[in-house]
TIKE-175674 format. One line per 4 residues: their letters; for each residue x, y negated, z of C-alpha. Coordinates in steps of 0.5 Angstrom, whole numbers, plus 500, padded with zeros to 3 digits. Example, Ala and Ser with C-alpha at 12.3 -4.5 7.8 and 13.67 -1.06 7.14 Angstrom:
# TIKE-175674
as> 525,509,516 ~ 527,502,514
This chain:
# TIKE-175674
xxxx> 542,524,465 ~ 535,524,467 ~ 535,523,476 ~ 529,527,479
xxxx> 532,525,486 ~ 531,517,484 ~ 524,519,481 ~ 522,522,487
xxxx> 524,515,491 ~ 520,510,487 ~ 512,510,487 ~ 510,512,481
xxxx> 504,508,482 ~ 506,501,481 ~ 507,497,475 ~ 514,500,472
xxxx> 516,501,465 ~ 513,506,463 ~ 518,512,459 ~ 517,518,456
xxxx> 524,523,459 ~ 524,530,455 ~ 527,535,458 ~ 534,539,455
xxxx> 532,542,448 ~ 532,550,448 ~ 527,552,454 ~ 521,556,452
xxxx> 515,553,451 ~ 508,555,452 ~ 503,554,446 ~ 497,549,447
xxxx> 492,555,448 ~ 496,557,454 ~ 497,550,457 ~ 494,549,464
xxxx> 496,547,470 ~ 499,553,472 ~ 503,552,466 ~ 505,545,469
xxxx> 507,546,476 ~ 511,554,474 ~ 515,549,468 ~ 517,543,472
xxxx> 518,547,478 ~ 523,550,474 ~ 526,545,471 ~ 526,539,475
xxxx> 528,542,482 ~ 528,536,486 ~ 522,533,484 ~ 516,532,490
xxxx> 511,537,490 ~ 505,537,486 ~ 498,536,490 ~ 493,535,485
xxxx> 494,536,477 ~ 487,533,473 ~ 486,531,467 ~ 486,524,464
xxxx> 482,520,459 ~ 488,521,453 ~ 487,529,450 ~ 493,532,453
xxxx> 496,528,458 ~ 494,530,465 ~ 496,527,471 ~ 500,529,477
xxxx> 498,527,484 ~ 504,528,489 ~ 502,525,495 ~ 499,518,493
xxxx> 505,517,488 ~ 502,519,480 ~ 506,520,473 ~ 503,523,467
xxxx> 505,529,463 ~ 503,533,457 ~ 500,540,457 ~ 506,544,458
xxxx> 510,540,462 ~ 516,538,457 ~ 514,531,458 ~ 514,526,464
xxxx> 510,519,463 ~ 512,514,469 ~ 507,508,469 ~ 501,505,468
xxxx> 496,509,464 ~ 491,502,461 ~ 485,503,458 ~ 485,496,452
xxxx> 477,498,451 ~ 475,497,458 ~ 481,493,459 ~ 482,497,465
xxxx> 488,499,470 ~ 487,507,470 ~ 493,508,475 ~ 491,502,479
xxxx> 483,504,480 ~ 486,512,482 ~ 491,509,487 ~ 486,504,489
xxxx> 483,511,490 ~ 488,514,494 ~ 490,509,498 ~ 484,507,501
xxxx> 483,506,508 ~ 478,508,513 ~ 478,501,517 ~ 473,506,522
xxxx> 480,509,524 ~ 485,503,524 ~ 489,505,531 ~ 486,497,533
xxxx> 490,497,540 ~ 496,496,537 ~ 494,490,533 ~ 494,483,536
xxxx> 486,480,536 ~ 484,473,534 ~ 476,472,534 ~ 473,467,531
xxxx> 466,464,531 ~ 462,470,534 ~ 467,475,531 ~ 461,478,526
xxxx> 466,480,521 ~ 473,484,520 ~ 479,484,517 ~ 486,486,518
xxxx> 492,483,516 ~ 500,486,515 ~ 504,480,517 ~ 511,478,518
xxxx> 513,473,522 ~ 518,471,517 ~ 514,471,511 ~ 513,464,508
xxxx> 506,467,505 ~ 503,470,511 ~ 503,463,514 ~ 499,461,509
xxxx> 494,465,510 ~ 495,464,517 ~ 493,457,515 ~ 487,459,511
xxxx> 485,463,516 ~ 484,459,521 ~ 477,455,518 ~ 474,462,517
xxxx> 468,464,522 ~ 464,469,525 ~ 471,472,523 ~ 475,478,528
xxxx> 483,479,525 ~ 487,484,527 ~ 494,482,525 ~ 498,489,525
xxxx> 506,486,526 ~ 511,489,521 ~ 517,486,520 ~ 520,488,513
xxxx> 525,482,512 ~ 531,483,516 ~ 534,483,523 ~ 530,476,524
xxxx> 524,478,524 ~ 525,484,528 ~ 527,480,534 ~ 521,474,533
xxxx> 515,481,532 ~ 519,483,539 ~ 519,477,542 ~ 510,474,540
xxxx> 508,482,542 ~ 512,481,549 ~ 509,476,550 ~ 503,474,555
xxxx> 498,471,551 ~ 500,474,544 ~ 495,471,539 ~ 496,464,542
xxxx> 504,466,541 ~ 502,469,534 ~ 499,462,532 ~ 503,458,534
xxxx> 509,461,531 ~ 505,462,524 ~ 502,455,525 ~ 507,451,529
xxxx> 512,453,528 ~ 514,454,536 ~ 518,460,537 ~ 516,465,543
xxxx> 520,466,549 ~ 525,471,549 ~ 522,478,550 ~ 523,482,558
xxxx> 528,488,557 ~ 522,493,559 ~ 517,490,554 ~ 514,496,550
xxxx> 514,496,544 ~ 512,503,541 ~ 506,500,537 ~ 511,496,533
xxxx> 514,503,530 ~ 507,506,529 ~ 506,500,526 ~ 511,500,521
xxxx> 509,508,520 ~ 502,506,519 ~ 505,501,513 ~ 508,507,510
xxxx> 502,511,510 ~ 498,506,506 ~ 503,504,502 ~ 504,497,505
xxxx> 510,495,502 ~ 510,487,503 ~ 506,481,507 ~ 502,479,507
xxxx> 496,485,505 ~ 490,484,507 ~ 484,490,508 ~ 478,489,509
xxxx> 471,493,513 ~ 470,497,507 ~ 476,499,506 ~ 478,494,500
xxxx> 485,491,500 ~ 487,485,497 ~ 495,484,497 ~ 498,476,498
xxxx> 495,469,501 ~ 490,470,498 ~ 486,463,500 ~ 480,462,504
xxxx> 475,462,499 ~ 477,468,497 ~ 477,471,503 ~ 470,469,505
xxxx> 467,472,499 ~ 471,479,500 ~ 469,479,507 ~ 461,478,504
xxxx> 462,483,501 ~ 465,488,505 ~ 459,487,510 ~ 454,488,505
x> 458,495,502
Protein backbone atom coordinates (compact mmCIF):
# COMPACT_ATOMS: atom_id res chain seq x y z
CA UNK A 1 0.00 0.00 0.00
CA UNK A 2 1.20 3.12 -1.09
CA UNK A 3 2.85 5.58 1.94
CA UNK A 4 1.65 9.48 1.34
CA UNK A 5 3.35 10.06 5.04
CA UNK A 6 6.81 8.58 3.57
CA UNK A 7 6.24 10.76 0.36
CA UNK A 8 6.03 13.55 1.90
CA UNK A 9 9.44 13.24 4.21
CA UNK A 10 11.64 12.27 1.13
CA UNK A 11 12.74 14.94 -1.40
CA UNK A 12 11.29 14.34 -4.44
CA UNK A 13 13.74 16.24 -6.09
CA UNK A 14 17.05 13.95 -5.91
CA UNK A 15 18.08 11.23 -7.86
CA UNK A 16 15.59 8.17 -6.66
CA UNK A 17 13.91 5.55 -8.31
CA UNK A 18 11.40 6.72 -10.20
CA UNK A 19 7.85 4.98 -9.90
CA UNK A 20 4.60 5.10 -11.28
CA UNK A 21 1.92 4.58 -7.97
CA UNK A 22 -1.86 4.07 -9.28
CA UNK A 23 -4.16 5.01 -6.91
CA UNK A 24 -7.14 2.22 -6.07
CA UNK A 25 -9.27 1.20 -9.08
CA UNK A 26 -12.90 2.29 -9.06
CA UNK A 27 -12.58 6.37 -8.38
CA UNK A 28 -14.13 8.66 -11.11
CA UNK A 29 -12.13 10.37 -13.54
CA UNK A 30 -12.24 13.42 -15.26
CA UNK A 31 -11.54 13.13 -19.18
CA UNK A 32 -8.75 14.86 -20.74
CA UNK A 33 -10.85 17.72 -22.17
CA UNK A 34 -11.42 18.48 -18.30
CA UNK A 35 -8.05 17.86 -16.92
CA UNK A 36 -6.24 20.94 -15.36
CA UNK A 37 -4.84 21.74 -12.76
CA UNK A 38 -8.05 22.22 -10.84
CA UNK A 39 -8.53 18.67 -11.56
CA UNK A 40 -5.05 17.78 -10.10
CA UNK A 41 -5.27 19.53 -6.89
CA UNK A 42 -9.35 18.53 -6.09
CA UNK A 43 -8.50 14.48 -7.18
CA UNK A 44 -5.14 14.23 -5.28
CA UNK A 45 -6.72 16.38 -2.29
CA UNK A 46 -9.19 13.71 -2.22
CA UNK A 47 -7.54 10.95 -2.56
CA UNK A 48 -4.01 11.42 -1.02
CA UNK A 49 -4.99 13.33 2.33
CA UNK A 50 -1.50 13.38 3.79
CA UNK A 51 0.51 14.61 1.04
CA UNK A 52 1.96 18.39 1.14
CA UNK A 53 0.33 20.88 -0.02
CA UNK A 54 0.75 21.86 -3.60
CA UNK A 55 2.23 25.36 -4.34
CA UNK A 56 2.93 25.47 -8.16
CA UNK A 57 1.27 22.70 -10.88
CA UNK A 58 2.97 23.63 -14.52
CA UNK A 59 3.50 21.95 -17.19
CA UNK A 60 6.59 19.84 -18.39
CA UNK A 61 8.01 19.15 -21.78
CA UNK A 62 6.22 15.62 -21.95
CA UNK A 63 2.21 15.81 -23.19
CA UNK A 64 0.34 15.21 -20.41
CA UNK A 65 2.70 15.03 -17.33
CA UNK A 66 2.74 18.03 -15.48
CA UNK A 67 4.81 19.03 -12.42
CA UNK A 68 3.88 19.34 -8.95
CA UNK A 69 5.87 22.00 -6.81
CA UNK A 70 5.27 21.70 -2.85
CA UNK A 71 7.60 23.90 -1.55
CA UNK A 72 11.20 23.03 -3.07
CA UNK A 73 10.45 19.10 -3.43
CA UNK A 74 8.97 18.00 -7.07
CA UNK A 75 6.92 14.99 -8.45
CA UNK A 76 5.17 14.72 -11.61
CA UNK A 77 1.58 13.52 -12.30
CA UNK A 78 -0.78 13.13 -15.26
CA UNK A 79 -3.49 15.27 -16.20
CA UNK A 80 -5.90 14.14 -13.80
CA UNK A 81 -3.86 13.35 -11.05
CA UNK A 82 -4.21 9.27 -11.20
CA UNK A 83 -0.93 8.91 -11.45
CA UNK A 84 2.06 10.25 -9.32
CA UNK A 85 5.81 10.09 -10.87
CA UNK A 86 8.69 10.25 -8.14
CA UNK A 87 12.39 11.34 -9.73
CA UNK A 88 14.17 12.72 -12.19
CA UNK A 89 12.64 13.86 -15.30
CA UNK A 90 15.64 13.37 -18.20
CA UNK A 91 15.92 15.01 -21.43
CA UNK A 92 18.24 12.28 -23.63
CA UNK A 93 18.06 14.84 -26.59
CA UNK A 94 19.96 17.47 -24.87
CA UNK A 95 21.15 15.39 -22.28
CA UNK A 96 19.59 17.46 -19.77
CA UNK A 97 18.58 16.88 -15.94
CA UNK A 98 15.21 18.66 -16.20
CA UNK A 99 14.45 18.16 -12.39
CA UNK A 100 17.90 19.33 -11.35
CA UNK A 101 18.11 22.33 -13.53
CA UNK A 102 14.27 23.61 -11.63
CA UNK A 103 15.57 22.54 -8.45
CA UNK A 104 18.62 24.37 -8.96
CA UNK A 105 16.14 26.87 -9.72
CA UNK A 106 14.29 26.70 -6.49
CA UNK A 107 17.06 26.40 -4.26
CA UNK A 108 18.98 29.24 -5.60
CA UNK A 109 20.31 31.47 -3.03
CA UNK A 110 20.69 35.05 -2.54
CA UNK A 111 24.10 35.52 -1.40
CA UNK A 112 23.08 39.53 -0.81
CA UNK A 113 20.84 37.98 2.01
CA UNK A 114 23.12 35.27 3.76
CA UNK A 115 22.94 36.21 7.34
CA UNK A 116 27.02 36.39 7.25
CA UNK A 117 27.33 37.59 11.05
CA UNK A 118 26.59 34.01 12.05
CA UNK A 119 29.30 32.89 9.86
CA UNK A 120 33.33 32.38 11.05
CA UNK A 121 35.24 34.82 8.32
CA UNK A 122 38.81 33.85 6.63
CA UNK A 123 40.41 36.74 4.17
CA UNK A 124 42.69 35.93 1.80
CA UNK A 125 44.79 38.03 -0.18
CA UNK A 126 42.75 41.30 -0.40
CA UNK A 127 39.14 39.28 -0.04
CA UNK A 128 38.05 40.59 -3.57
CA UNK A 129 35.91 37.54 -4.19
CA UNK A 130 33.20 35.37 -1.96
CA UNK A 131 32.40 32.39 -1.27
CA UNK A 132 30.42 30.40 1.46
CA UNK A 133 31.25 26.78 2.78
CA UNK A 134 28.91 24.50 4.88
CA UNK A 135 31.01 22.38 6.94
CA UNK A 136 31.35 19.76 9.57
CA UNK A 137 34.28 19.64 11.68
CA UNK A 138 33.94 15.79 11.45
CA UNK A 139 33.86 15.69 7.70
CA UNK A 140 36.58 13.91 6.42
CA UNK A 141 35.56 16.00 2.99
CA UNK A 142 35.27 19.56 4.40
CA UNK A 143 38.97 19.17 5.44
CA UNK A 144 39.94 18.58 2.02
CA UNK A 145 38.89 21.48 0.69
CA UNK A 146 39.70 23.39 3.61
CA UNK A 147 43.19 22.28 2.52
CA UNK A 148 42.64 23.53 -1.21
CA UNK A 149 41.09 26.33 0.09
CA UNK A 150 44.08 27.83 1.69
CA UNK A 151 46.05 28.43 -1.75
CA UNK A 152 43.27 30.35 -2.96
CA UNK A 153 43.64 34.33 -3.36
CA UNK A 154 41.73 37.40 -3.32
CA UNK A 155 39.25 35.06 -1.43
CA UNK A 156 36.72 36.08 1.39
CA UNK A 157 35.01 32.39 2.94
CA UNK A 158 32.31 32.35 5.15
CA UNK A 159 32.13 28.84 6.89
CA UNK A 160 28.64 28.65 8.18
CA UNK A 161 29.32 25.46 10.79
CA UNK A 162 26.72 22.75 10.90
CA UNK A 163 27.03 19.66 12.56
CA UNK A 164 25.28 16.74 10.80
CA UNK A 165 27.28 13.83 11.65
CA UNK A 166 26.50 13.19 15.65
CA UNK A 167 27.07 14.22 18.98
CA UNK A 168 31.18 14.67 18.33
CA UNK A 169 30.51 17.27 15.97
CA UNK A 170 28.10 19.19 18.04
CA UNK A 171 30.66 19.45 20.74
CA UNK A 172 33.92 20.43 18.28
CA UNK A 173 31.37 23.05 16.31
CA UNK A 174 30.42 24.43 20.12
CA UNK A 175 33.98 24.27 21.15
CA UNK A 176 35.76 26.40 17.56
CA UNK A 177 32.72 28.99 17.63
CA UNK A 178 33.50 29.80 21.62
CA UNK A 179 36.44 30.21 21.01
CA UNK A 180 38.47 33.69 20.67
CA UNK A 181 39.87 33.53 17.61
CA UNK A 182 37.41 31.46 15.50
CA UNK A 183 39.09 31.40 12.19
CA UNK A 184 42.82 30.50 13.77
CA UNK A 185 40.83 27.70 15.90
CA UNK A 186 38.73 26.85 12.54
CA UNK A 187 41.94 26.15 10.54
CA UNK A 188 43.85 24.63 12.97
CA UNK A 189 41.15 21.96 13.56
CA UNK A 190 40.58 21.28 9.77
CA UNK A 191 44.21 21.71 8.81
CA UNK A 192 46.06 20.16 12.01
CA UNK A 193 44.22 18.46 13.42
CA UNK A 194 44.45 20.66 16.99
CA UNK A 195 41.22 20.48 18.85
CA UNK A 196 40.04 23.58 20.43
CA UNK A 197 39.96 24.39 24.10
CA UNK A 198 36.64 23.53 25.79
CA UNK A 199 34.02 26.08 25.33
CA UNK A 200 32.67 28.39 28.70
CA UNK A 201 29.19 27.44 29.80
CA UNK A 202 27.73 30.80 28.80
CA UNK A 203 28.97 30.63 25.24
CA UNK A 204 26.14 31.92 22.95
CA UNK A 205 25.71 29.57 20.48
CA UNK A 206 22.42 30.71 18.82
CA UNK A 207 23.91 31.36 15.31
CA UNK A 208 24.49 27.62 15.40
CA UNK A 209 20.77 26.78 15.42
CA UNK A 210 20.05 29.42 12.92
CA UNK A 211 22.67 27.70 11.13
CA UNK A 212 21.26 24.74 10.90
CA UNK A 213 17.80 26.04 9.86
CA UNK A 214 19.60 27.99 7.09
CA UNK A 215 20.80 24.50 6.01
CA UNK A 216 17.40 23.17 5.97
CA UNK A 217 16.01 26.37 4.07
CA UNK A 218 18.41 25.80 1.12
CA UNK A 219 18.40 22.05 1.20
CA UNK A 220 22.02 21.63 2.35
CA UNK A 221 21.67 18.18 3.37
CA UNK A 222 25.47 17.37 3.53
CA UNK A 223 29.18 18.97 4.11
CA UNK A 224 30.76 20.36 2.54
CA UNK A 225 28.43 22.29 -0.14
CA UNK A 226 29.73 25.47 -1.30
CA UNK A 227 27.85 28.52 -2.76
CA UNK A 228 29.15 31.11 -4.55
CA UNK A 229 28.57 35.29 -5.19
CA UNK A 230 25.83 34.27 -7.82
CA UNK A 231 23.98 32.15 -6.08
CA UNK A 232 25.84 28.82 -7.82
CA UNK A 233 26.18 25.92 -5.64
CA UNK A 234 28.60 23.23 -6.07
CA UNK A 235 28.21 20.35 -3.69
CA UNK A 236 31.52 18.22 -2.51
CA UNK A 237 35.43 18.97 -2.10
CA UNK A 238 35.55 19.92 -4.93
CA UNK A 239 39.57 21.08 -5.82
CA UNK A 240 41.31 24.42 -5.97
CA UNK A 241 41.13 24.73 -9.71
CA UNK A 242 37.81 24.21 -9.90
CA UNK A 243 37.19 26.56 -7.31
CA UNK A 244 38.80 29.10 -8.79
CA UNK A 245 37.26 29.04 -12.09
CA UNK A 246 33.79 29.13 -10.16
CA UNK A 247 34.64 32.09 -8.32
CA UNK A 248 35.70 33.70 -11.97
CA UNK A 249 32.51 33.08 -12.82
CA UNK A 250 30.46 33.97 -10.25
CA UNK A 251 31.99 37.57 -10.41
CA UNK A 252 31.56 38.05 -13.95
CA UNK A 253 27.91 37.06 -13.57
Amino acid sequence: MFNTTALAARSAGSWVRAAALALPLGLSLVSGAQADEASIRKNLADRMANLPRIDEISKTPIPGIYELRMGTDILYSDEDGTFLIEGALFDTRSKTDITKARMDKLTAVDFAKLPLKDAIVIKQGNGSRKMVVFSDPNCGYCKKIERDLVSVKDVTIYTYLIPILGADSVLKTRDIWCSKEQAKTWRSWMLDGQAASKAPEKCDTAALDRNMALARKHKIQATPAVIFEDGSRAPGAIPAEQIEKLLASAKRG
